[in-house]
N, C-alpha and C positions, 0 to 999 in steps of 0.2 A: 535388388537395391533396397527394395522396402525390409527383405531380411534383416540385411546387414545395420540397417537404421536402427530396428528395433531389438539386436544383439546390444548395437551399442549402448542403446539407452539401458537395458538392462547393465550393462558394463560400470556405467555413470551413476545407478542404484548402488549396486551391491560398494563402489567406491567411497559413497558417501556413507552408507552406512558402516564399514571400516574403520573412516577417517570419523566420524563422531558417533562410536558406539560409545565411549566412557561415559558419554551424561545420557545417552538417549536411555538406557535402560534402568529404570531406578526402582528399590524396592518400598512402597511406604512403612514408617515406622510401628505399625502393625503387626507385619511381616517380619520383621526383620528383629521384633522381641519375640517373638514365639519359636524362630530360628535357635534362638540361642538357648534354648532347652533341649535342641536335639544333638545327636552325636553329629561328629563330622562329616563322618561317609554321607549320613543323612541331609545334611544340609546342603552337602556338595551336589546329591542328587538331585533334592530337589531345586535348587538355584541352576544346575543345567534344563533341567525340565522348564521351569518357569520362564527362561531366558528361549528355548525352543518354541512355549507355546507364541510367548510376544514376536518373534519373528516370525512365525507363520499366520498371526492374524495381523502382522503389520505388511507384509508382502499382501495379503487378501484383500486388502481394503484398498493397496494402490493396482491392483490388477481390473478391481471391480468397481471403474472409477463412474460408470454410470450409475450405481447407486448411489454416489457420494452428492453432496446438497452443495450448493455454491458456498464459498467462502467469502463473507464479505468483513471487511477493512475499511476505519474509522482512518486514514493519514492525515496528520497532524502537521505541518512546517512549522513551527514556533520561533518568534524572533523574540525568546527571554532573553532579557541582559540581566548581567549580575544587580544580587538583590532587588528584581523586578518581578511583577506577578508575570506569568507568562503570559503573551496573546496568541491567537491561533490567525498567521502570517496566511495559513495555504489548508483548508477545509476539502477535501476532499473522498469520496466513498469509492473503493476499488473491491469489484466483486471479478471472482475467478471461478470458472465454469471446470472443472475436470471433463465431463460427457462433452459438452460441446466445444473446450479448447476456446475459449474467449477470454480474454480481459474486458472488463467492461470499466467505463470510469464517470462518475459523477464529480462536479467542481461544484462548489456552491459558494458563491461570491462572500466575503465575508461582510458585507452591507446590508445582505440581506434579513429584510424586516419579517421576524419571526415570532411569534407565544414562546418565552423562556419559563420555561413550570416554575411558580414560587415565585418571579418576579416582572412577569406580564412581558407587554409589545419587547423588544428592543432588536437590535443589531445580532443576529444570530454568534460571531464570533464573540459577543460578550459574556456569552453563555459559559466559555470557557474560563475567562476571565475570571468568573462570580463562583465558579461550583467544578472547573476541573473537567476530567474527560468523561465522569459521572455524568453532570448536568447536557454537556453537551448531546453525551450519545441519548439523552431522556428528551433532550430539544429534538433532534434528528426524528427519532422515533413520534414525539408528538406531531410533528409537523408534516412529516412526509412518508411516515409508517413503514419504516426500515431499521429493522431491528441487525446491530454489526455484531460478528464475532468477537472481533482482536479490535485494541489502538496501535497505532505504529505512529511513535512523534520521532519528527527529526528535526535537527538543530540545523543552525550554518554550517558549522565545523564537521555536521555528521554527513550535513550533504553534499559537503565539497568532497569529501574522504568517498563519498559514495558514486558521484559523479567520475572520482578517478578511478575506481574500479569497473564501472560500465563503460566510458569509455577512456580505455587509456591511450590511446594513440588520439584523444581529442574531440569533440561535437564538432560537427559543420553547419553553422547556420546563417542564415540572413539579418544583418546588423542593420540598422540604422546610423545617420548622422545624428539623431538625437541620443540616440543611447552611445555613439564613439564620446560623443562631445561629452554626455554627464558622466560618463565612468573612464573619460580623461583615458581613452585606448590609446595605444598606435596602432590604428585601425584605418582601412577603409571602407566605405559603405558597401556593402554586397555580400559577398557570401566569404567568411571567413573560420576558421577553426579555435574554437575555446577552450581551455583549460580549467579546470577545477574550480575556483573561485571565481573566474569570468562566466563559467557556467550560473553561479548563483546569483552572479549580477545580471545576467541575461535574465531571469526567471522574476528575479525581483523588479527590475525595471517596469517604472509608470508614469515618464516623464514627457511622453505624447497624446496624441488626442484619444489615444484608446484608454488611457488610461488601466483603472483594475483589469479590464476587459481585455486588453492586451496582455496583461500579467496574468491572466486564467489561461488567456491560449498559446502561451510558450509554455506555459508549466505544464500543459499537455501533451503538444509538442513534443518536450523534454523527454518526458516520461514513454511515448510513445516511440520513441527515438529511442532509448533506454533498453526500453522491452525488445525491440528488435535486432537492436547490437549482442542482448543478451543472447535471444534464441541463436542468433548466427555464430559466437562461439560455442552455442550447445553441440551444435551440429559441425563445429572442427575439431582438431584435435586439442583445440584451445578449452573444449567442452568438461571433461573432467575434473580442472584445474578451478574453471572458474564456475562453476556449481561448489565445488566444496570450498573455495574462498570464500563466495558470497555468505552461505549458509556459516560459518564460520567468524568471519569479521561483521558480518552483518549488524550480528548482537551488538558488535561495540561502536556501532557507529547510529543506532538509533533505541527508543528507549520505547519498550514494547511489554504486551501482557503476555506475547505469545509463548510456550514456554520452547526449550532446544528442540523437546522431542517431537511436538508439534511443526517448528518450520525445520527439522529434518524431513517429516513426512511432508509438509508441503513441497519442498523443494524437490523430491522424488515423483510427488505426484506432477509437478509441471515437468521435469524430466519426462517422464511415461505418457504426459498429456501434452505436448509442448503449446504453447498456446500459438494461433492460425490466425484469430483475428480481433482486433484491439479499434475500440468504438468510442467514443466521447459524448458525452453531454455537460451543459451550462445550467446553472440555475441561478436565478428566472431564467426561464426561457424568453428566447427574442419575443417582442410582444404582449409578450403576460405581465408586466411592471411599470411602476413610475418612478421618477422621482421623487422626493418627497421628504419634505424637513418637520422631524418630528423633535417635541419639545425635549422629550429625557435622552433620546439618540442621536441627533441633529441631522443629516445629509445621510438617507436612507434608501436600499431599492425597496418597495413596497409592491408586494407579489399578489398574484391572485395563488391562492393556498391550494383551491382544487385542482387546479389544470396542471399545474407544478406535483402536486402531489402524484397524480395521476400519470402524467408525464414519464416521473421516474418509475412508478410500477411497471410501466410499456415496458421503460427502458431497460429495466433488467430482468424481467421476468419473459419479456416475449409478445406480451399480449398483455388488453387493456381490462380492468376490472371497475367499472361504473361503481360498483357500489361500495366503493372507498370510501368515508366521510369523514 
């Protein structure tokens, strides 16, 4: 069985790299003037050779997925309206492990009272606000010493279009009367199934006593919910189809640094890695925060910076390192 598993995956590789070799292999503009001095046979040869050697150190690199370093991911939810600065709605760090098959997931409240470099205390998401996904990922990095690879921002529109792709036969979750009553469902309270833009009013939802806290642990939730509907069509025959969609529409439904050929090879290495176990954390952590009304920010959570700091190193690294500071 374990064969046949890892035939498929191979199956699901070589699929995707088919269906998006046009952009995944490109030559820089270097290359590609010094080509045209040569004769034709020449060019043609070398353009096979160079196209041989990039596939066998692109197959090498997802074979040999224990040397490869965790990936980590700045996501962005942004609720821009037209002609608005944009805010950051949904702050979140998603690292992905190849060797050990984890999702790991950081949330960090957007209240949270943080050092914005250049313009002192304030509100962590305003970081974005002031300076872009620049200022952010330099916030992140000073505050909790996590340096991201990629950003990946998603809209409303990109995350309805995207919720309909992971699940298209619908979410099942537990509603509330308070959220039937404010998003005017024909709903009952208990356990029901959501569609595409109910989805995003699920996740947005802060109209009980949980407030933001409640909106960080459905977006979780969500997400985790998400990741596992995925893995289970990897693993049907639904799995080919929708690895090269995602990887495909993906692009167009969120607005990322990452380039085609890069989340080809991700999406291949989660293929070949499938991810086993998917973990969550909160920032502040329970306990570590106050309340707190600050004069430039107004209604702040206000953190203890080391144990939070420290916290997330455990958290995605495995193990603690005291001498963070």
């Amino acid at each position: 069985m374990k064969k046949m598993s890892f035939l498929l995956q191979i199956g699901v590789a070589i699929w995707i790299i088919q269906s998006c070799s046009p952009s995944w292999i490109a030559s820089d503009d270097h290359d590609e003037e010094s080509i045209r001095q040569e004769q034709p046979q020449q060019i043609a040869n070398k353009q096979i050779e160079k196209k041989e050697d990039k596939k066998t150190n692109f197959f090498s690199d997802m074979l040999n997925s224990e040397e490869q370093k965790p990936i980590r991911l700045l996501l962005l939810g942004s609720d821009q309206r037209e002609e608005e600065q944009a805010r950051a709605d949904v702050l979140m760090i998603a690292q992905y492990t190849p060797s050990q098959k984890d999702v790991k997931l950081v949330s960090i409240m957007r209240d949270t009272y943080v050092y914005i470099p250049g313009y002192g205390q304030s509100k962590i998401n305003h970081s974005y606000f002031w300076g872009g996904e620049k200022l952010l990922k330099e916030t992140i990095y000073e505050n909790f010493n996590v340096e991201l690879d990629h950003v990946v921002k998603i809209d409303f529109e990109g995350f309805i279009k995207t919720m309909e792709l992971a699940f298209p036969e619908g979410l099942t979750v537990s509603v509330s009367k308070e959220m039937i009553d404010y998003w005017k469902w024909d709903k009952n309270p208990g356990e029901e199934t959501l569609f595409g833009e109910e989805v995003l009013q699920y996740v947005r939802f802060r109209g009980d006593a949980a407030s933001d806290f409640g909106r960080v642990a459905r977006q979780q939730e969500v997400l985790a919910k998400a990741q596992e509907n995925i893995m289970d069509q990897l693993s049907s025959a639904k799995g080919i189809r929708t690895t090269v969609t995602m990887v495909k529409d993906g692009m167009s439904n969120v607005t990322t640094d990452i380039k085609l050929s890069d989340m080809v090879r991700y999406g291949i290495t989660i293929v070949m890695n499938p991810v086993e176990s998917f973990d969550t954390m909160r920032i502040p952590l329970e306990g570590s925060y106050e309340n707190f009304r600050s004069e430039e920010a107004g209604l702040v959570l206000k953190m203890n910076p080391q144990e939070n700091k420290d916290a997330i190193y455990q958290f995605l690294n495995g193990k603690s390192n005291l001498a963070i500071q």
